[in-house]
N, C-alpha and C positions, 0 to 999 in steps of 0.2 A: 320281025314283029315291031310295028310303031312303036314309036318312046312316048305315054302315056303325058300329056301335057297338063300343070292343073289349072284349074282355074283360079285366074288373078282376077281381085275385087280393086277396084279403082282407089284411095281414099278419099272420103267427102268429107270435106271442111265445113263447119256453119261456122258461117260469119255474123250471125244475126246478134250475139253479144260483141262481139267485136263492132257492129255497126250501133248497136245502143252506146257502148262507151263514147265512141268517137262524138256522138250528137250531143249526150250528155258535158262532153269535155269543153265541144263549139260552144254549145250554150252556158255556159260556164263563164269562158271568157270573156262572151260578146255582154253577158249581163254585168261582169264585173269590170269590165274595160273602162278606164276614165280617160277622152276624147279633150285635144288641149281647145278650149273656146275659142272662137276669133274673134279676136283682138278691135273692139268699136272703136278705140282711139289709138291712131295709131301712130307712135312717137320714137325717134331715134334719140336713144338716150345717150349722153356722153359717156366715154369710157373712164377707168380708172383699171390704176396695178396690183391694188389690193381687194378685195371683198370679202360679206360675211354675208352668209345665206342668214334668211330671218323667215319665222313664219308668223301667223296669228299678225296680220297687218291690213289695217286701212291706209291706201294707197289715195293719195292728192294727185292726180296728171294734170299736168299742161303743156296741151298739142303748140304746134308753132304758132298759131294764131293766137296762142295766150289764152285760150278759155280752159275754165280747170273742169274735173271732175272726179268722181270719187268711187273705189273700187273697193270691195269687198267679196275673199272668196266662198265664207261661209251663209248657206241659206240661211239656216237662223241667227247668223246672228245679223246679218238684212233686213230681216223681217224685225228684229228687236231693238234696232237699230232707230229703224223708223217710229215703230211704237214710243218708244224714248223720246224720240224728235216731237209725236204729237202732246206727252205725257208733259215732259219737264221745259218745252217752247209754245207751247199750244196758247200759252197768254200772246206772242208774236206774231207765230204762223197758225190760224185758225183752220187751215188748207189740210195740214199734215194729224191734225185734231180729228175733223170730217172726213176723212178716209171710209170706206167700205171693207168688211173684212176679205172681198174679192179685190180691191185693189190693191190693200195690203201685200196678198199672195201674190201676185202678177208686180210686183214691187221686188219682194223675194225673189223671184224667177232669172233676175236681171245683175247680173256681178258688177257692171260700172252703169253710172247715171253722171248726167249733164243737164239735169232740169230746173229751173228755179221751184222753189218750194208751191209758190202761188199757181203756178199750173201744171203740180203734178196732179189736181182729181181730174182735167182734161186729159194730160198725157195718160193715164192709168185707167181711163175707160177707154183705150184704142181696141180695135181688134188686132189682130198681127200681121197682118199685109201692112195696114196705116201704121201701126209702132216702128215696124224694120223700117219703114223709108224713114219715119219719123228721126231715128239713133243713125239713118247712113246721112243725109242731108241738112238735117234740122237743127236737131241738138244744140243749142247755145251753150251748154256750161253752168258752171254753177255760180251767180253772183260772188264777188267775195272783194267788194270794196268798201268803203268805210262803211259807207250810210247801209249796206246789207252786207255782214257778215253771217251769208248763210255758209260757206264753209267751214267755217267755225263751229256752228252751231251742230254740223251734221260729224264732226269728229268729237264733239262732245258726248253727243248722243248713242255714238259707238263706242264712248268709252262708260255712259252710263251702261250702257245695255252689256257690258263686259266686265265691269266692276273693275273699271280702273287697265284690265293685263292688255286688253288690245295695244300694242305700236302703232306709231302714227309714223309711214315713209311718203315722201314728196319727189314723185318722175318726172322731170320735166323734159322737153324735147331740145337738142342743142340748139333749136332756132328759135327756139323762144325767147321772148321779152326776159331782158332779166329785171326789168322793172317790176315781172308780174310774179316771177319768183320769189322777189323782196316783199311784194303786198300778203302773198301766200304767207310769207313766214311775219309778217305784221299782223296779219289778223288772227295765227296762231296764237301770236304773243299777249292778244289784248284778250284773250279766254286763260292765260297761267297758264298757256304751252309752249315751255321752253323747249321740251326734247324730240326729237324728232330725227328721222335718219333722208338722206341723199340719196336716189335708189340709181344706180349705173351701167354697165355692163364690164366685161369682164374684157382688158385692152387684149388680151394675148390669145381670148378664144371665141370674144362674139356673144356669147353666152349671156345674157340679163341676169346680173344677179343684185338684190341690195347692197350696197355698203353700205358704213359708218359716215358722215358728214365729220368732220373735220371742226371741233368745237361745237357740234349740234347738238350732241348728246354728252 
């Protein structure tokens, strides 16, 4: 007599929760993913053997051709930054006064600028094919000689718009003028901005990080 065989049922997995996690997890990290920017001006900074990481900073560059410009990572306070600029210099720069509240945002949008004051309402009605060429080719820098201390004006303004706690650090590129380094910290000094930091990299691993200047603060 046959040996009665049973019947075997396969088992069936759904994956259908298992495939809602996984999308839910993708989307997750792609919305909270922060992407490092590239870098407009782009400078080899000298090293040093000590460092101090700093945050909450407007950042002064200047690329090897000595032109400066000014960095900031927060949107709002960009955006509050400039408003300051047209609120408490707007008797100077009447430019930064007449802003539109569209250029304002498209101002915001932008962590480092290199424009003089008097043609940001041209620069800030570009579209964005014209801007990108405008920041890869163009960009002159920010005034910051005697007769226009608009650098000065624009770290003041970020320290209005911050009630004072913003840092003020200065990248300069190791081929740079140090002529122009000197003017930077000359027209800090003629606004009663003594303190200021050095920004470096880190000699033993490459790494960019702030330092301390050395009698700067």
């Amino acid at each position: 007599m046959p040996k009665i065989k049973p019947k075997r049922n396969n088992p069936v997995i759904d994956m259908t929760a298992m495939c809602d996690v996984s999308f839910l997890l993708l989307t997750f990290f792609i919305l909270t993913a922060k992407f490092k920017p590239q870098s407009i001006v782009a400078v080899d900074v000298p090293t040093a053997r000590s460092t101090t990481q700093i945050d909450n900073v407007i950042t002064i560059t200047l690329n090897k051709e000595g032109k400066a410009f000014i960095s900031l990572k927060e949107k709002a306070t960009r955006y509050a930054m400039l408003e300051q600029l047209g609120e408490k210099y707007g008797e100077y720069y009447p430019q930064a006064k007449a802003l539109t509240q569209n250029q304002k945002e498209f101002f915001a949008l932008t962590d480092t600028w290199g424009t003089p004051i008097e043609d940001m309402p041209r620069v800030l009605s570009m579209d964005g094919l014209e801007f990108k060429k405008y920041q890869e080719d163009v960009m002159p820098g920010i005034p910051f000689d005697s007769a226009q201390n608009q650098i000065a004006s624009w770290v003041q303004a970020a320290r209005y718009a911050t009630e004072g706690k913003i840092k003020i650090g200065i990248k300069a590129d190791k081929d740079a003028p140090v002529q122009n380094v000197k003017e930077i910290i000359n027209r800090l000094k003629e606004k009663d901005i003594y303190r200021f930091l050095l920004i470096t990299s880190l000699a033993t691993s490459g790494d960019a990080a702030p330092a301390k200047a050395e009698g700067a603060e």
